[in-house]
N, C-alpha and C positions, 0 to 999 in steps of 0.2 A: 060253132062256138057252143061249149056246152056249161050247164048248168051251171050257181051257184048257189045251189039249195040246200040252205041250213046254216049261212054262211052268217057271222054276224060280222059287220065289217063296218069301222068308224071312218065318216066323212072328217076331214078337220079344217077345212075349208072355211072360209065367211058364209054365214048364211045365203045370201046372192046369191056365191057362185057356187053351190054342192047341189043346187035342187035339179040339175041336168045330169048332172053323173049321180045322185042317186036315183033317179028317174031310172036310167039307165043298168042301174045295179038290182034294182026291184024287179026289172023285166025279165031278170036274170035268175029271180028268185032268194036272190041274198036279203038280209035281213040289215039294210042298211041306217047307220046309227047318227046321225048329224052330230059332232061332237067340235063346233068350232073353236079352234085355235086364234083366232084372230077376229076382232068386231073393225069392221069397216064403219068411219063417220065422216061426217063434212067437215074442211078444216077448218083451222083457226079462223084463217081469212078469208071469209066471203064474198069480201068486197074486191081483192084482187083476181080472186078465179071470174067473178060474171065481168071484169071491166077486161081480162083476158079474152072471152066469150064473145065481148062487143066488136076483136077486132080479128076475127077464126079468116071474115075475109080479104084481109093481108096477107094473108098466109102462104107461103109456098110448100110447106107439108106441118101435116101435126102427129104426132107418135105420140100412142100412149102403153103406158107399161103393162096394163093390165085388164081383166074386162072388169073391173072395182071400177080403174081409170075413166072406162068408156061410160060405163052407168053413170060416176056424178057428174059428169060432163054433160049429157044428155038429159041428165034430169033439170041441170037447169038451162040448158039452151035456149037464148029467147026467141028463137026461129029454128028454119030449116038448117042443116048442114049445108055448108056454100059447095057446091058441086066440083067446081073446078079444084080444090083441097083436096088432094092426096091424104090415106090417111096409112100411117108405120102402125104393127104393132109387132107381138114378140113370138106368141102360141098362136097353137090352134082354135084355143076360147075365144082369144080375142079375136080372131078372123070371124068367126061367128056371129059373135057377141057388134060387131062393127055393121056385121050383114043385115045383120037384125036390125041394124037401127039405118039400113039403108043408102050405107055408104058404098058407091060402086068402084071406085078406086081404092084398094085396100093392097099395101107393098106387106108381106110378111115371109118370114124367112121357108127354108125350103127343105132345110136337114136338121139343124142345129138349132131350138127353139129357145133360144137366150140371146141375151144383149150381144153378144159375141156374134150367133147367126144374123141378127139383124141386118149387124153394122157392114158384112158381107156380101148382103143383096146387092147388084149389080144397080140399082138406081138410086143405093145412095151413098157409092161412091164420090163422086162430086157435089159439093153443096157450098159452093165458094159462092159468098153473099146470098144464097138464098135465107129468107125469112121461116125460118124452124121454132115450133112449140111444142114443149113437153109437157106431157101430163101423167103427173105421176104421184105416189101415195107422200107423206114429210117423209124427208130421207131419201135411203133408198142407194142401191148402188152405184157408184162413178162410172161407172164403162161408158152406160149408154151415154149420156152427156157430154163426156169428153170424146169419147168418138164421132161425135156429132159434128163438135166444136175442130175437129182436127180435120174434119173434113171441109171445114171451111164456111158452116151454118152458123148466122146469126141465133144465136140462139135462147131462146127464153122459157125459163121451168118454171110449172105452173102446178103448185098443189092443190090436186082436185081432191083429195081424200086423207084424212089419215089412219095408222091402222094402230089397234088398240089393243091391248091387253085381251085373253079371255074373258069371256063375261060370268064363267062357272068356276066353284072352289073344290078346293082337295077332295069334301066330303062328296059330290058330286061323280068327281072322279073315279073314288072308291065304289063309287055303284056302279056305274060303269065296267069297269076292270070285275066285279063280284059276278055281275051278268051275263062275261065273257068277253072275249073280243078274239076273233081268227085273223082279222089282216087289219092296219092301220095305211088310210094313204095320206103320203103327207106333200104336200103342193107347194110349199116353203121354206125356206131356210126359216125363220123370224120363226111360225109356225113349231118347228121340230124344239128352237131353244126357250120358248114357253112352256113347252110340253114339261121339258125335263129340270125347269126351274122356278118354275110359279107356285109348286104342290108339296111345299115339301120334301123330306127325308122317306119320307113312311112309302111311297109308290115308285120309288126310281127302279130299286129289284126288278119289278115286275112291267113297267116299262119299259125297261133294257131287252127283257126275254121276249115282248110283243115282235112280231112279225111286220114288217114294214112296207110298204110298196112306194116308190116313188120314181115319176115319170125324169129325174136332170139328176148325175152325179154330184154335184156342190150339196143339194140339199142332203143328200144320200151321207156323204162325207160329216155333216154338222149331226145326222143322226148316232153316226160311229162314233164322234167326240165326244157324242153324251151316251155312249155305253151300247147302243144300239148293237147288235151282232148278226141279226135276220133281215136283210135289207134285199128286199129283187127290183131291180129294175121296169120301169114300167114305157110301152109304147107313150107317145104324146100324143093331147089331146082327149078326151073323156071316152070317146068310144076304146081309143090303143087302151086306156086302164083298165077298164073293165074287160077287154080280151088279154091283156098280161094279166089277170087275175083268173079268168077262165082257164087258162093253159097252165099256171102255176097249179090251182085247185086238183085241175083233172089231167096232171102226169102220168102217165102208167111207171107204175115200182120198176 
């Protein structure tokens, strides 16, 4: 894999989750920009996620959407993870992200890293009366839940997080874009339609012409809606990104 040196390239990630792929982007040599698109906070309700927490061992599996998901989970667990829980998730982060926190039974998909490949895996085909919890950000898409539910899981969604607005304005922006920017990766759909409507008129031109990198075609697709035109696809998982950045950078003409 070779270099990315010189490269300036904006994270848009939550805080959390960009400091592992720019970790990995620095080692690279790229000049990586944390430019989040999205603030991760605790939800509304506090009191329903910990009395959720009180009952993990009922459980016959728990999936969570994302490694946001995994982290407010963990941070307030009033114990260990109950062992015998199986734990879904969707990506390669959250296989990680799940390791890390020492979870040995972790079901994640194998080709297809969305709700879609999940719902695929061969173990969670059948779920008639078992006890299922999700944990997931407010919101959020229907797939997974009703595919859940169609498979025959008791099922109960649990918001462990909500996600928020930017936390930086238009003017911010402009400094950014002034300073340069060679590749943008973007990790969300929610993510791409802040980009292109939270800042004004005055930056869309030059947003549009930015160069895009993103590991799933849906979010790919929501960049094209807002004008996007330079979109590569990207391997999953943080290391596949930063090696489909490697290979795009260092093409031979």
């Amino acid at each position: 894999m070779t270099s990315l040196a010189g490269k300036r390239i904006w994270v848009t990630r939550p805080v959390t989750q960009a400091q592992a792929l720019i970790a990995l982007l620095e080692a690279q040599e790229a000049h990586a920009v944390s430019l989040p698109l999205l603030e991760i906070a605790p939800p509304l309700d506090l009191v329903a996620l910990d009395d959720a927490l009180m009952r993990l061992a009922q459980l016959d599996l728990a999936v969570f959407v994302s490694p946001s998901a995994l982290d407010a989970v963990f941070a307030r667990l009033p114990g260990a993870w109950p062992s015998h829980v199986p734990v879904a998730v969707v990506g390669p982060g959250s296989v990680q992200r799940a390791r890390e926190y020492g979870i040995a039974d972790v079901i994640a998909p194998t080709a297809r890293f969305d709700s879609e490949g999940l719902l695929a895996e061969p173990r969670l085909a059948q779920l008639s009366g078992q006890r299922v919890m999700l944990f997931r950000g407010d919101g959020g898409r229907d797939i997974l839940p009703q595919g859940l539910q169609d498979r025959g899981a008791q099922l109960e969604k649990i918001a462990a997080y909500r996600r928020l607005p930017p936390a930086f304005d238009a003017v911010q922006l402009g400094q950014q874009l002034a300073a340069g920017c060679d590749g943008v990766i973007v990790s969300s759909s929610e993510a791409a339609h802040y980009l292109f409507t939270r800042f004004g008129a005055d930056h869309i031109q030059r947003l549009q012409s930015l160069l895009y990198f993103t590991p799933h075609p849906r979010i790919a697709a929501a960049l094209a809606e807002h004008g996007a035109t330079q979109l590569v696809a990207t391997d999953a998982g943080d290391a596949g990104i930063v090696t489909s950045l490697c290979r795009h950078f260092n093409r031979t003409p």
